[in-house]
C-alpha positions in Angstrom: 9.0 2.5 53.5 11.8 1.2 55.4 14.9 3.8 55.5 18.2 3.9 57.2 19.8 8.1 58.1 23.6 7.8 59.2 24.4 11.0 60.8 27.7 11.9 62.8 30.6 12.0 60.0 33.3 14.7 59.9 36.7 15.8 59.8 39.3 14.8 62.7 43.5 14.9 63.1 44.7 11.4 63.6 44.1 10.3 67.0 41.0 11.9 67.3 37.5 10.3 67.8 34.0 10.6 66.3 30.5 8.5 67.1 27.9 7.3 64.2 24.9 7.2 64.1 22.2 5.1 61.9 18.5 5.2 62.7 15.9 2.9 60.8 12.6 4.2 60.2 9.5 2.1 58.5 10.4 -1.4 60.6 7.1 -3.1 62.0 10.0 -5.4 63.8 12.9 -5.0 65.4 16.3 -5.4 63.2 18.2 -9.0 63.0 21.2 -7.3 61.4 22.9 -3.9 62.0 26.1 -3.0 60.4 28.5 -0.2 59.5 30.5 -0.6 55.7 33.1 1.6 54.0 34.3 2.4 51.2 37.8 4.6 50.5 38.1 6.0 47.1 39.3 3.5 44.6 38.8 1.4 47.0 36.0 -1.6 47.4 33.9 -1.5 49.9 33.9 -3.1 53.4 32.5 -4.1 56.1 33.7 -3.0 59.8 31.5 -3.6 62.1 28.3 -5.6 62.8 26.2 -6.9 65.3 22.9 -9.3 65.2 20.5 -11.0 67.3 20.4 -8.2 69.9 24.1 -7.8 70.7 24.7 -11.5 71.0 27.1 -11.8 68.0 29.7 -8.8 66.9 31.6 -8.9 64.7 35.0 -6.3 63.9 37.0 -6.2 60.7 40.9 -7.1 62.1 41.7 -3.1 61.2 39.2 -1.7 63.7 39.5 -4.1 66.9 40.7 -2.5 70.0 39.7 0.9 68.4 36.2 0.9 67.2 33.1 0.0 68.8 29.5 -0.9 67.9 26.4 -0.8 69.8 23.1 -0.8 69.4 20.1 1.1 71.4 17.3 -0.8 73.4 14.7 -0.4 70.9 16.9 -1.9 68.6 16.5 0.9 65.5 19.6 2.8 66.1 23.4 1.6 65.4 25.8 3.7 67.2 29.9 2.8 65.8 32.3 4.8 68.5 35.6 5.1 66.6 38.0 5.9 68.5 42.6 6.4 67.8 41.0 7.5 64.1 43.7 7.2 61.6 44.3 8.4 58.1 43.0 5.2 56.4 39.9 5.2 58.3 38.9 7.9 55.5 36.0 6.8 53.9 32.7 6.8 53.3 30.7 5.0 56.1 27.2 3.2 55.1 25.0 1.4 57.6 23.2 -1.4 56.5 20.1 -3.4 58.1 18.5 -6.5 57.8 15.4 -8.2 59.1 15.8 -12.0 58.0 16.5 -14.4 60.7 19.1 -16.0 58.8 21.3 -13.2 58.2 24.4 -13.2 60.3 27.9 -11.3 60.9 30.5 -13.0 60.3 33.6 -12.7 58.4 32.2 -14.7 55.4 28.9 -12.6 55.8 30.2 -9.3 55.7 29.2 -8.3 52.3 26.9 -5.1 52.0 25.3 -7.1 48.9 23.7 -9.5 51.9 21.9 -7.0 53.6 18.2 -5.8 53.1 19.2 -2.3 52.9 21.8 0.2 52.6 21.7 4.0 53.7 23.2 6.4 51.8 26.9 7.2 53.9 28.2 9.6 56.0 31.8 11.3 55.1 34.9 10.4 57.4 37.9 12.1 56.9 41.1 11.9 59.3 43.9 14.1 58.0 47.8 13.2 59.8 
């Protein structure tokens, strides 16, 4: 059974920085598609990071660039998302989503967290001013 665990999520001041994790369990191959979603209260969910084909294509949402980063480990089963100059509308819960089909991409037009495989189940970011 395939599986994704985010770890890493907390509470920060404005300014400050955390690093999130995602590692995929239950994968016979290694991951097309990696990405980190969010999704404020009230609010509809996002996507803000992704990566595919090894690194070769990242894509940032335009609110994150300059201050969040994603990477990806050498096995290729564990998304890392260094966020960095956190601010208050970062708060949100943060999903990382997976997917094995050659086809999938990241892109702004493929950013939707209904186009992945699978979704794991969030990991709390709060950043109070």
């Amino acid at each position: 059974q395939v599986q994704l665990m985010e770890s890493g999520g907390g509470s920060v001041q404005a300014g400050g920085s955390l690093r999130l994790s995602c590692v995929s369990s239950g994968y016979t191959n290694s991951t097309h598609c990696m990405a980190w979603f969010r999704q404020a209260p009230g609010k509809g969910r996002e996507g803000v990071a992704g990566l595919s084909d090894g690194g070769r294509s990242i894509y940032y949402a335009d609110s994150v660039i300059g201050r969040f980063t994603i990477s990806q480990d050498n096995a290729g089963n564990t998304v890392f998302l260094q966020m960095d100059n956190l601010k208050p509308e970062d708060t949100a819960m943060y999903y990382c989503a997976a997917d094995r089909r050659p086809w999938c991409a990241v892109n702004e037009r493929t950013m939707d967290s209904r186009n992945f495989e699978i979704l794991g189940q969030g990991t709390q970011v709060t950043v109070s001013s």
